[in-house]
DRENDO-1510 file (C-alpha; in Angstrom, 1 decimal, always signed):
<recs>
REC; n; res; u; v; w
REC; 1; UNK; -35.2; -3.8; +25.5 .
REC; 2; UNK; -36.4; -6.8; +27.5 .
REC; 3; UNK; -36.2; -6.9; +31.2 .
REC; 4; UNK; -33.3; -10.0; +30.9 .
REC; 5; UNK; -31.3; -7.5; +28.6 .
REC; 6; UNK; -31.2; -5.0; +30.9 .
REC; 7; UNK; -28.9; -6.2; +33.5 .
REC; 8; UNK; -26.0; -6.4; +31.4 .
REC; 9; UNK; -26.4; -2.8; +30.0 .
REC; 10; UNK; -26.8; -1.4; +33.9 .
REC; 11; UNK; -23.7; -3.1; +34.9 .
REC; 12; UNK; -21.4; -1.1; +31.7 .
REC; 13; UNK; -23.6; +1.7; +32.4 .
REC; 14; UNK; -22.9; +1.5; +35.9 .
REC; 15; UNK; -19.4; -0.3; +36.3 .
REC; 16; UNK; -20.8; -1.9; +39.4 .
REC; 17; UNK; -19.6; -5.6; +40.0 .
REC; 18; UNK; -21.9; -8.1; +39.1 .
REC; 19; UNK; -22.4; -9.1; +43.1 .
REC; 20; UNK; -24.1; -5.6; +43.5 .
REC; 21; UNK; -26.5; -6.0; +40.4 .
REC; 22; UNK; -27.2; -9.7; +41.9 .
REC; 23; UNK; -28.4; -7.8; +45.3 .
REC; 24; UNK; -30.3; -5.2; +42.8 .
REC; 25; UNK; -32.2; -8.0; +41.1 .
REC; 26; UNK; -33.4; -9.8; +44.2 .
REC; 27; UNK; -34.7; -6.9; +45.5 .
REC; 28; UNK; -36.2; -5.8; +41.2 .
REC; 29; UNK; -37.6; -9.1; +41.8 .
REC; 30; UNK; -39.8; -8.7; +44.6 .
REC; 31; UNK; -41.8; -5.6; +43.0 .
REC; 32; UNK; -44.9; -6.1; +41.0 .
REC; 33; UNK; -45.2; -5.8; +37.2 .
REC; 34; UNK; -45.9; -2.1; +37.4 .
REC; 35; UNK; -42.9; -1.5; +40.2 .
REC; 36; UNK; -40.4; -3.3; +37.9 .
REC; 37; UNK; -41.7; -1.2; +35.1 .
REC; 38; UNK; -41.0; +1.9; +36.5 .
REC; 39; UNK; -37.7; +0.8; +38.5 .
REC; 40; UNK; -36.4; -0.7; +35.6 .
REC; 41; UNK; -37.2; +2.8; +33.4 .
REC; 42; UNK; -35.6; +4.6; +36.6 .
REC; 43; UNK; -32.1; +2.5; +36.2 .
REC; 44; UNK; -31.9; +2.4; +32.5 .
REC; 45; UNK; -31.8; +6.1; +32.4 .
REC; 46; UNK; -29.5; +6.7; +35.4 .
REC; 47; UNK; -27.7; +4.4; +33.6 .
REC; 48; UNK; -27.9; +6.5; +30.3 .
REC; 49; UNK; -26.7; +9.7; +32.1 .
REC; 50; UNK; -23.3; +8.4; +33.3 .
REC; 51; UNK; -22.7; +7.0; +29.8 .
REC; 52; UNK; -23.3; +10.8; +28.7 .
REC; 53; UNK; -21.5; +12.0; +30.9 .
REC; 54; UNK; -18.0; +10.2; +30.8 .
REC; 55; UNK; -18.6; +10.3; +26.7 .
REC; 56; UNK; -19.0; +14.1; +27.5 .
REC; 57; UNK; -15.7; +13.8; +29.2 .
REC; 58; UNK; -14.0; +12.0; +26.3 .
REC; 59; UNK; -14.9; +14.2; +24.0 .
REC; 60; UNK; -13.3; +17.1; +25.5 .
REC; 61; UNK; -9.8; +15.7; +25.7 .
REC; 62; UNK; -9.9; +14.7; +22.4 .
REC; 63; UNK; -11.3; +18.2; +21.4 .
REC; 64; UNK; -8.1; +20.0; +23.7 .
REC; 65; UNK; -6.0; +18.1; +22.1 .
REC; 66; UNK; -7.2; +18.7; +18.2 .
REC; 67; UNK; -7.0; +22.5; +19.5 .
REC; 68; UNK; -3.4; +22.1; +20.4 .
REC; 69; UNK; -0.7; +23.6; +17.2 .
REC; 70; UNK; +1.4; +20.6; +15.5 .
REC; 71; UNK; +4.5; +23.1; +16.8 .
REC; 72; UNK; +3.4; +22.9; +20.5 .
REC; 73; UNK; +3.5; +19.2; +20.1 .
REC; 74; UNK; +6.9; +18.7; +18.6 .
REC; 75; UNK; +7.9; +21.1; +20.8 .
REC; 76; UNK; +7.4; +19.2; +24.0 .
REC; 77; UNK; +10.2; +16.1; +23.8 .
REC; 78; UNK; +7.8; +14.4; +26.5 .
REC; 79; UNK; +5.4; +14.1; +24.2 .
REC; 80; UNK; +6.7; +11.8; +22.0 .
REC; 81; UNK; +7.8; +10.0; +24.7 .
REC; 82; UNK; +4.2; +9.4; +26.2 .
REC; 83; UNK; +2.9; +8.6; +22.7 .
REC; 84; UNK; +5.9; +5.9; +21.8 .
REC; 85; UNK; +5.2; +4.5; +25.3 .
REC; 86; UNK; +1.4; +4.2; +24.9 .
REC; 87; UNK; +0.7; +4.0; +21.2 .
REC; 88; UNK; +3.9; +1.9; +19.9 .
REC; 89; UNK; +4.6; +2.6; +16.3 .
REC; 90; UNK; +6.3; +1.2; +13.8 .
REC; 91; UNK; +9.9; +2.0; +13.1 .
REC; 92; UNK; +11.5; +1.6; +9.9 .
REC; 93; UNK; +15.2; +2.5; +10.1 .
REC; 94; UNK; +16.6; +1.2; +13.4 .
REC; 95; UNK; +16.4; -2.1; +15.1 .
REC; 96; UNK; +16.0; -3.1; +18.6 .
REC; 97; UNK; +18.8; -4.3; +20.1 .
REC; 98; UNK; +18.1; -2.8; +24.0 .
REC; 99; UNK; +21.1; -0.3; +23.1 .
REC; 100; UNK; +19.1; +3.2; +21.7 .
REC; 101; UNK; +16.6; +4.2; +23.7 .
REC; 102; UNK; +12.9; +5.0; +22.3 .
REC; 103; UNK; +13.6; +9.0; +22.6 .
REC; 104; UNK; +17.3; +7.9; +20.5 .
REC; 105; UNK; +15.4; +5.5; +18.1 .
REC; 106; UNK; +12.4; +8.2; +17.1 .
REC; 107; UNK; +15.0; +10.8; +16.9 .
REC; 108; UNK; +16.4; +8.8; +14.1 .
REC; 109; UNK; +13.5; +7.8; +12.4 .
REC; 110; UNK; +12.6; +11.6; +11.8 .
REC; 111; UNK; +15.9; +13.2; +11.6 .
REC; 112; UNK; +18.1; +10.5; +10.0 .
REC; 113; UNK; +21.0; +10.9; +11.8 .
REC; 114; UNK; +22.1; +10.7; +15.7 .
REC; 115; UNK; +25.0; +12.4; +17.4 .
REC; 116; UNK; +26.9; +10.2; +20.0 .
REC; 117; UNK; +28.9; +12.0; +22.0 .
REC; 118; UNK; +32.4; +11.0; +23.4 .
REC; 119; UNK; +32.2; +7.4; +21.6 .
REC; 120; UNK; +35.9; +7.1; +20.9 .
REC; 121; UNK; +38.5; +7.9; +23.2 .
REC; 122; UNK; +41.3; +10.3; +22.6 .
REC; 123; UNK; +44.2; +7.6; +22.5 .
REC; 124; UNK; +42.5; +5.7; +19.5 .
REC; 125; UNK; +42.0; +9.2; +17.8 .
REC; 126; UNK; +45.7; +10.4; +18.7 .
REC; 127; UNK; +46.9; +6.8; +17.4 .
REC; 128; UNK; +44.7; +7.3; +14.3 .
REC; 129; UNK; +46.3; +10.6; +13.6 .
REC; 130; UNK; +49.8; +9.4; +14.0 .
REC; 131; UNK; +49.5; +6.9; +11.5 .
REC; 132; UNK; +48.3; +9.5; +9.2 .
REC; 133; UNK; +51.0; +11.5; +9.3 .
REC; 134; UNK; +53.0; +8.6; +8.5 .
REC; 135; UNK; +51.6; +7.7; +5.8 .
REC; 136; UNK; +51.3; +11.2; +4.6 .
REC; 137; UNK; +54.8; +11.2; +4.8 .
REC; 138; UNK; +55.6; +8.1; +3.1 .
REC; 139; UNK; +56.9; +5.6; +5.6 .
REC; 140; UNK; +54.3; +3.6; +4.7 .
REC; 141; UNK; +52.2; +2.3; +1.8 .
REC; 142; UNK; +49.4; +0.8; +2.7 .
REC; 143; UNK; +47.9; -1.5; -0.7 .
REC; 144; UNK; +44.7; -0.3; -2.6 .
REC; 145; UNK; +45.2; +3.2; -0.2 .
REC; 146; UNK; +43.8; +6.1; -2.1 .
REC; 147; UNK; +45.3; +9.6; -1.6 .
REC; 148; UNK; +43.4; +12.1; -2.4 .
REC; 149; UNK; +44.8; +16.3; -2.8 .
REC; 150; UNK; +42.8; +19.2; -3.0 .
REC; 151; UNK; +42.2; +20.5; -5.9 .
REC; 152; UNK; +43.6; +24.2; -5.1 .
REC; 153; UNK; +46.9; +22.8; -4.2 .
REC; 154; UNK; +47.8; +19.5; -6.1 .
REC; 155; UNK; +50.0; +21.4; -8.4 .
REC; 156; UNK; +52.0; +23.0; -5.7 .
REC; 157; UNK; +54.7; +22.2; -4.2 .
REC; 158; UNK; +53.6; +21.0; -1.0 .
REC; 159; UNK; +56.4; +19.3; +1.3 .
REC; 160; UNK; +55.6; +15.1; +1.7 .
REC; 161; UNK; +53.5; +15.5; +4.8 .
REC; 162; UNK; +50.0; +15.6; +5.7 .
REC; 163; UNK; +49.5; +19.3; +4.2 .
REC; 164; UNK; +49.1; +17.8; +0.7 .
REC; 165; UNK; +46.9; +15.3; +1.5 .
REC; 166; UNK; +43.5; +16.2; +2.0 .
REC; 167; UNK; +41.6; +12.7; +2.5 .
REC; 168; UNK; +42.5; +8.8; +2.9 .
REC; 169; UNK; +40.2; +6.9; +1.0 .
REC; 170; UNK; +39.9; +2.8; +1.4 .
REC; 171; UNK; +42.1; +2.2; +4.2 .
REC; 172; UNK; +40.8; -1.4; +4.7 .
REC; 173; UNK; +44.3; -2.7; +3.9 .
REC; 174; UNK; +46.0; -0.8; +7.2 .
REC; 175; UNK; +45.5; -2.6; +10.6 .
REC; 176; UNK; +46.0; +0.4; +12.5 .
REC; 177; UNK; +43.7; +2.9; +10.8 .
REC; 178; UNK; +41.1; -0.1; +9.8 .
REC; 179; UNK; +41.2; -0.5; +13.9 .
REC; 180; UNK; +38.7; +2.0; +13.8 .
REC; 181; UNK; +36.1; +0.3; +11.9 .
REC; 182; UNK; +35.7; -2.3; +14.2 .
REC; 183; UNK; +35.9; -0.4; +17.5 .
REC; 184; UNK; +32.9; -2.6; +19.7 .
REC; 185; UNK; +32.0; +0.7; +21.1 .
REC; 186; UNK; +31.0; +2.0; +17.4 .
REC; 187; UNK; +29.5; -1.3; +16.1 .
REC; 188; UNK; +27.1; -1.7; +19.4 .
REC; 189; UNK; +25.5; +1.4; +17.7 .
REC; 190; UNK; +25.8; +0.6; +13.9 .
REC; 191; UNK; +24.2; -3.3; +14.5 .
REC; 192; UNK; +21.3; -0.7; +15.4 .
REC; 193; UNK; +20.6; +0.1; +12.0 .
REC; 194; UNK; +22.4; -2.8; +9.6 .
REC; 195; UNK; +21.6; -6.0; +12.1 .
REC; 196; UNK; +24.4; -8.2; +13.0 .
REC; 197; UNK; +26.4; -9.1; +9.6 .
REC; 198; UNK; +28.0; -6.0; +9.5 .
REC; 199; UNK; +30.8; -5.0; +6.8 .
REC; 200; UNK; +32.8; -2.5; +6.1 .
REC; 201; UNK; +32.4; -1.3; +2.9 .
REC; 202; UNK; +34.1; +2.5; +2.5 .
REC; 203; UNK; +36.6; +4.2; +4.7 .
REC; 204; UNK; +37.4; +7.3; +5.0 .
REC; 205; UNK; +39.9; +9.3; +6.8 .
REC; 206; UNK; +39.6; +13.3; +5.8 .
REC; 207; UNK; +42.0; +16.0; +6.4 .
REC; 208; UNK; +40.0; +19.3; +5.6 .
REC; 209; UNK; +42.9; +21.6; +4.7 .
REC; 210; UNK; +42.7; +26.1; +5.3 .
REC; 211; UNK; +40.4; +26.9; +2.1 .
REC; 212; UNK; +42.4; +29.2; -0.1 .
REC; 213; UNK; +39.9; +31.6; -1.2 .
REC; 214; UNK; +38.7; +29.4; -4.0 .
REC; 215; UNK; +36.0; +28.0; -1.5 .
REC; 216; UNK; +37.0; +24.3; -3.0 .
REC; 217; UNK; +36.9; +23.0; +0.5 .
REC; 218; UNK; +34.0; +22.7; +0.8 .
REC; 219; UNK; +32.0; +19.5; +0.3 .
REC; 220; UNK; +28.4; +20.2; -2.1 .
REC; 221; UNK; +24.9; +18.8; -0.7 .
REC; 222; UNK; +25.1; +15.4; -1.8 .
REC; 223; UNK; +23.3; +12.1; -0.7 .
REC; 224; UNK; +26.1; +8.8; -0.1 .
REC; 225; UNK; +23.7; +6.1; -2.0 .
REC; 226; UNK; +25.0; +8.0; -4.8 .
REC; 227; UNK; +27.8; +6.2; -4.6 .
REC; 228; UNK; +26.7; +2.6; -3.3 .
REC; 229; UNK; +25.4; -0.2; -5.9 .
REC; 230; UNK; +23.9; -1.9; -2.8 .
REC; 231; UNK; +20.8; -2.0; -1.1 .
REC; 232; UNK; +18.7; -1.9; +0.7 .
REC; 233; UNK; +19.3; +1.9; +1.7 .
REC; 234; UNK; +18.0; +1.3; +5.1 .
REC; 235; UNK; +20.1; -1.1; +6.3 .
REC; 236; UNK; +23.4; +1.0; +4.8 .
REC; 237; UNK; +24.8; +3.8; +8.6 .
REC; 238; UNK; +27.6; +6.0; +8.2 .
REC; 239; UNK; +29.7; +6.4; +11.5 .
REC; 240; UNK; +31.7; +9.9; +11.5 .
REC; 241; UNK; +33.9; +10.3; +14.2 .
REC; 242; UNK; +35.2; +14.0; +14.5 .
REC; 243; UNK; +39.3; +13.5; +15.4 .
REC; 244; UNK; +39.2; +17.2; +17.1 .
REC; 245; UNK; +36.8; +20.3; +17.2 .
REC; 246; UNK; +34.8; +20.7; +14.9 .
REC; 247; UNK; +32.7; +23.5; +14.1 .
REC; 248; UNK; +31.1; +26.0; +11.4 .
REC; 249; UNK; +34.6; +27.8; +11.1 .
REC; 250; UNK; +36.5; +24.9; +10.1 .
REC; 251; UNK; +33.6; +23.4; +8.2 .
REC; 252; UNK; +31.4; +20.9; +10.5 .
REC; 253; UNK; +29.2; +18.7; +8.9 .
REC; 254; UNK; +25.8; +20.1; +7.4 .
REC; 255; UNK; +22.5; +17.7; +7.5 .
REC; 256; UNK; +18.7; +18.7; +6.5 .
REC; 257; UNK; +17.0; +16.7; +8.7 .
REC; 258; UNK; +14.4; +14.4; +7.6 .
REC; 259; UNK; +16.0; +13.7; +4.3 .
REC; 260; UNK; +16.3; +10.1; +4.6 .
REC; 261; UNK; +12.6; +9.7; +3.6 .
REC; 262; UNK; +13.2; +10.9; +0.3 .
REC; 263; UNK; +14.0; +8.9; -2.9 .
REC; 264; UNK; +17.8; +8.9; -4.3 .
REC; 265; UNK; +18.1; +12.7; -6.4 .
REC; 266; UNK; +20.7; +12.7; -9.4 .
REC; 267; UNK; +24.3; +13.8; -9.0 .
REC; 268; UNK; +27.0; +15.7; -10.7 .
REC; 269; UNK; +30.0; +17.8; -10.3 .
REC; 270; UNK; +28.2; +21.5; -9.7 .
REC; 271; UNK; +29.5; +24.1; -11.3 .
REC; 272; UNK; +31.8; +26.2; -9.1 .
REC; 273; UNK; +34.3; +29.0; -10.1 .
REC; 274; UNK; +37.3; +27.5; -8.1 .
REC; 275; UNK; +36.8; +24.0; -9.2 .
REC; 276; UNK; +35.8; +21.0; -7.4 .
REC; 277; UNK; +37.4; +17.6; -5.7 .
REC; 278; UNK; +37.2; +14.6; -7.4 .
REC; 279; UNK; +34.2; +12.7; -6.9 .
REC; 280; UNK; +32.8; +15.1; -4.7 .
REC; 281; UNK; +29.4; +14.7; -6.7 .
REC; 282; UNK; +26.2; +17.0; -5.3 .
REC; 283; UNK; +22.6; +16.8; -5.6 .
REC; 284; UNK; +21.6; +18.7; -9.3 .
REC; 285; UNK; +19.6; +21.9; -9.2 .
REC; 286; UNK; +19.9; +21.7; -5.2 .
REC; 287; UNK; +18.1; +24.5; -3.6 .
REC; 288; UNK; +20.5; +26.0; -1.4 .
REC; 289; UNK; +17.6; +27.8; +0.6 .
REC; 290; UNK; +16.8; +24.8; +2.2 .
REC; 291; UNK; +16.7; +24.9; +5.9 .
REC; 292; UNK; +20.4; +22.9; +7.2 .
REC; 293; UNK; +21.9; +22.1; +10.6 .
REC; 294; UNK; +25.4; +22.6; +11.3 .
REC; 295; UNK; +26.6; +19.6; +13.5 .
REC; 296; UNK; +29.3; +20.8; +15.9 .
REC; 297; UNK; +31.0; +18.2; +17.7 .
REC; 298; UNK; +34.2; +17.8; +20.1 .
REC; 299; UNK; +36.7; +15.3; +19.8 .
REC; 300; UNK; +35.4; +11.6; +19.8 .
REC; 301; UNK; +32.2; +12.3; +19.1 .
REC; 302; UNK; +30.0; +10.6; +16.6 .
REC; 303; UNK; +27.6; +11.1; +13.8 .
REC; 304; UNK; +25.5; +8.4; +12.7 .
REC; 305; UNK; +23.4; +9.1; +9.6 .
REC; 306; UNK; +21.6; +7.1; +6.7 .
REC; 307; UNK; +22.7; +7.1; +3.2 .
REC; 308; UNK; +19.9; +9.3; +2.0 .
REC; 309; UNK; +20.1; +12.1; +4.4 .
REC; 310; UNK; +20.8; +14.9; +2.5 .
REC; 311; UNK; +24.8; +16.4; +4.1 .
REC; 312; UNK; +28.0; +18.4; +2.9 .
REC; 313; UNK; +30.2; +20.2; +4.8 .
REC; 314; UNK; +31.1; +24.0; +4.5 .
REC; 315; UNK; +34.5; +25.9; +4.5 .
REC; 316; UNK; +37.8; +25.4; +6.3 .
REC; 317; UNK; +38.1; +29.3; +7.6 .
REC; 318; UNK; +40.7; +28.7; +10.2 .
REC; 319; UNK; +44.5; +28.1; +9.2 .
REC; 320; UNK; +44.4; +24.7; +10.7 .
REC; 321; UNK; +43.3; +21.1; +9.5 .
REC; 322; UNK; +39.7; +19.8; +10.2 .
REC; 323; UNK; +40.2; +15.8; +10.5 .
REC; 324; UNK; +37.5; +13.4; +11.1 .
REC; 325; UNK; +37.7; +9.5; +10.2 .
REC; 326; UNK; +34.6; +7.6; +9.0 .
REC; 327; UNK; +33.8; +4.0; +8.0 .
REC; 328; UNK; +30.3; +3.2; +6.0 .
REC; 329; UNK; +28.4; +0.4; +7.5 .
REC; 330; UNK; +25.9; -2.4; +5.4 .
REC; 331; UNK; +24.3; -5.7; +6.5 .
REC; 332; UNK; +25.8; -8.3; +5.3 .
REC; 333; UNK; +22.9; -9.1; +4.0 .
REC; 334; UNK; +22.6; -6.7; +1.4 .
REC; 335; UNK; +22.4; -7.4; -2.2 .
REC; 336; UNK; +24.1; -5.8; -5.1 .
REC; 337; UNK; +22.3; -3.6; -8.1 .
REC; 338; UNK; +23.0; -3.1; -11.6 .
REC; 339; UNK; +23.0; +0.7; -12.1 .
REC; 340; UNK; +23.5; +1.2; -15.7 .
REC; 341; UNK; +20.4; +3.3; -17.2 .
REC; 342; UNK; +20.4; +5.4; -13.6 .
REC; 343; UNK; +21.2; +7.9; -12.2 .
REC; 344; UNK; +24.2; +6.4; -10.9 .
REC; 345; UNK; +25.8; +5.5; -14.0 .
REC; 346; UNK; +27.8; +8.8; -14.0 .
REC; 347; UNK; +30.0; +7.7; -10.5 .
REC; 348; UNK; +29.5; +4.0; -12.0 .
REC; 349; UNK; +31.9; +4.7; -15.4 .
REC; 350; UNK; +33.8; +7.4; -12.7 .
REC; 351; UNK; +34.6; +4.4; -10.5 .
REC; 352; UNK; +35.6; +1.9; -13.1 .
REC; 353; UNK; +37.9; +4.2; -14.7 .
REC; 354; UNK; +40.0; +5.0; -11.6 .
REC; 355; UNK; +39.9; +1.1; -10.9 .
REC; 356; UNK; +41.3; +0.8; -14.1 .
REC; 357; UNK; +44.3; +2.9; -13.8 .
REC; 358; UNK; +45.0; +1.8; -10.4 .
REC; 359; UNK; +45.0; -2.4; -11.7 .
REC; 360; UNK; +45.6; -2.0; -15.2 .
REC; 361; UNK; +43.8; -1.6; -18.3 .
REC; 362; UNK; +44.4; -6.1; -18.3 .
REC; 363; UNK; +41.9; -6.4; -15.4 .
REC; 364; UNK; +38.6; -5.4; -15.9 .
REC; 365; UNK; +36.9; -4.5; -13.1 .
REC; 366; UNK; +32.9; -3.4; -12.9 .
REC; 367; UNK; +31.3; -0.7; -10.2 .
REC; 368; UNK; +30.0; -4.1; -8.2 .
REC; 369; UNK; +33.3; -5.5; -8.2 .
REC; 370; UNK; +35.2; -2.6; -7.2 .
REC; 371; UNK; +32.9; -2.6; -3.6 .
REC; 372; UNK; +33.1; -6.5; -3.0 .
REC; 373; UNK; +37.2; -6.3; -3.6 .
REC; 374; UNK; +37.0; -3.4; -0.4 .
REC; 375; UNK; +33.9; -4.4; +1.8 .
REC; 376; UNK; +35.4; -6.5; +5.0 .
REC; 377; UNK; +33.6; -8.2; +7.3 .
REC; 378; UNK; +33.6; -6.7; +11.0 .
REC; 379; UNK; +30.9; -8.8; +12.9 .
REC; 380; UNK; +28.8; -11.7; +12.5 .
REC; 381; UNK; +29.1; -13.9; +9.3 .
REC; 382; UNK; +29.5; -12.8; +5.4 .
REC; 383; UNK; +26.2; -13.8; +3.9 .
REC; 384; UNK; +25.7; -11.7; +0.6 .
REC; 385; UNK; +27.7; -8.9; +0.5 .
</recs>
């Protein structure tokens, strides 16, 4: 190293501000040859030693932190707070739209699913229920409305009310139940995941009735891009609003986090003694040893979860009704899929042949179709979908 290179190497070394070198080198100047040798030997290796030193000091907060346990970071909820702050990453399943915060938005991204709490208020849900009941009832027939029974009582003789129903399915044709699906308060949260051509594309109002000891009211482990042609997956958010308590005794929801990351598994009817509902499809050769979480939730509270998360529901143990009302959510901007030669092609022919008895064998009707005759748009403009 030359005497001119030196200077910039002692101020790094050094962090001293280049008008205290400039005093340094007047007075490096007025030494002999010899005196600058050694003065400039002197400097360069002071210079050296507090390099070491704060390398030194580097090394062993990188080396505490290698030491610390994956679990003792995960653990601490601060943690990924500082790391989000300071090292922003990129996220893949929600969008910023200043509404979730970075702790709401990571929680997503890993889990797949984020629980809202007291997002509806108990006059929309009381309002929502009353116009169950009347349709239960048969003052009103709401067009394209599906009515669904349980299998363990469809052949009894239930009176016309809402004990013989046991889910509502595409609703979009009733103003007072379809009210829900574009509630501002839920689709400030679901433009966090689709964007802001939002449509409603399934509806869903279920009425989880006392299981009769045949365990059909349950719900198997199933994944709901099983049942969309439309993608892509990440821009698809369920909102699940629970219309009173809801907990493991009347069969809450059931999620395995992380699940979302995972590719779309094949689905069938699984093979239960006491039967099982129509179309309630579940994962094939699932592994019911897989670690779940039982989402409890009070009235008005709401689960948001992607299509892929992995989610049932266990049984209704009480003597009362579990309700809950739920609207799937896509962007606009979504495009549809053929699925023949998939693993969807089993709910594909399933679909068609229930559109067919409901329109008549005259209009033919594929899986695509059926979804663009029911998606609705609820915000922004209809681009694709």
């Amino acid at each position: 190293m030359s005497v001119k290179d030196f200077w910039p190497c002692y101020i790094k070394a050094n962090k001293s501000s280049w008008f205290q070198v400039r005093h340094a080198q007047v007075q490096f100047d007025g030494f002999d040859s010899a005196g600058q040798s050694f003065l400039f030997l002197s400097l360069f290796f002071v210079g050296l030693n507090k390099m070491s030193l704060r390398a030194a000091d580097r090394l062993a907060v990188v080396l505490n932190h290698l030491d610390r346990s994956s679990s003792a970071i995960r653990s601490s909820f601060t943690s990924a707070q500082t790391v989000s702050y300071h090292h922003p990453r990129s996220l893949r399943y929600t969008l910023d739209t200043n509404v979730l915060s970075p702790e709401q938005r990571i929680a997503y991204e890993e889990n797949g699913f984020l629980l809202i709490k007291n997002l509806v208020s108990e006059e929309d849900i009381d309002r929502f229920g009353a116009e169950f009941e009347r349709i239960c009832k048969g003052e009103i027939k709401v067009p394209g409305l599906l009515v669904m029974k349980d299998v363990a009582i469809a052949n009894t003789e239930f009176v016309q009310d809402q004990k013989a129903v046991s889910k509502l399915q595409d609703f979009q044709e009733d103003p007072e139940l379809f009210r829900y699906c574009a509630l501002p308060q839920i689709l400030k949260y679901v433009e966090c995941f689709t964007g802001p051509n939002i449509m409603a594309m399934h509806t869903m109002l279920i009425n989880k009735p006392p299981d009769t000891g045949k365990k059909t009211s349950r719900h198997p482990m199933h994944q709901d891009l099983h049942y969309f042609p439309f993608r892509p997956a990440d821009r698809i958010v369920c909102a699940w609003t629970a219309m009173e308590k809801v907990n493991r005794q009347n069969g809450c929801l059931v999620v395995l986090p992380g699940t979302h990351k995972s590719t779309l598994q094949e689905h069938d009817y699984p093979d239960w003694e006491g039967g099982v509902n129509k179309m309630y499809h579940g994962i094939r050769n699932y592994d019911p040893s897989n670690p779940r979480l039982h989402v409890e939730m009070e009235k008005g509270d709401t689960l948001f979860f992607h299509p892929l998360l992995i989610h049932g529901s266990g049984m209704n143990k009480t003597q009362g009704f579990r309700k809950a009302i739920s609207c799937h959510y896509a962007s606009a901007d979504c495009y549809y899929i053929n699925v023949n030669g998939t693993s969807q092609e089993n709910i594909s022919k399933e679909v068609e042949d229930i559109a067919t008895k409901k329109y008549g064998a005259d209009i033919s009707m594929s899986f695509e179709e059926t979804w663009a005759l029911r998606g609705r748009l609820v915000h922004g403009e209809r681009t694709s979908l």
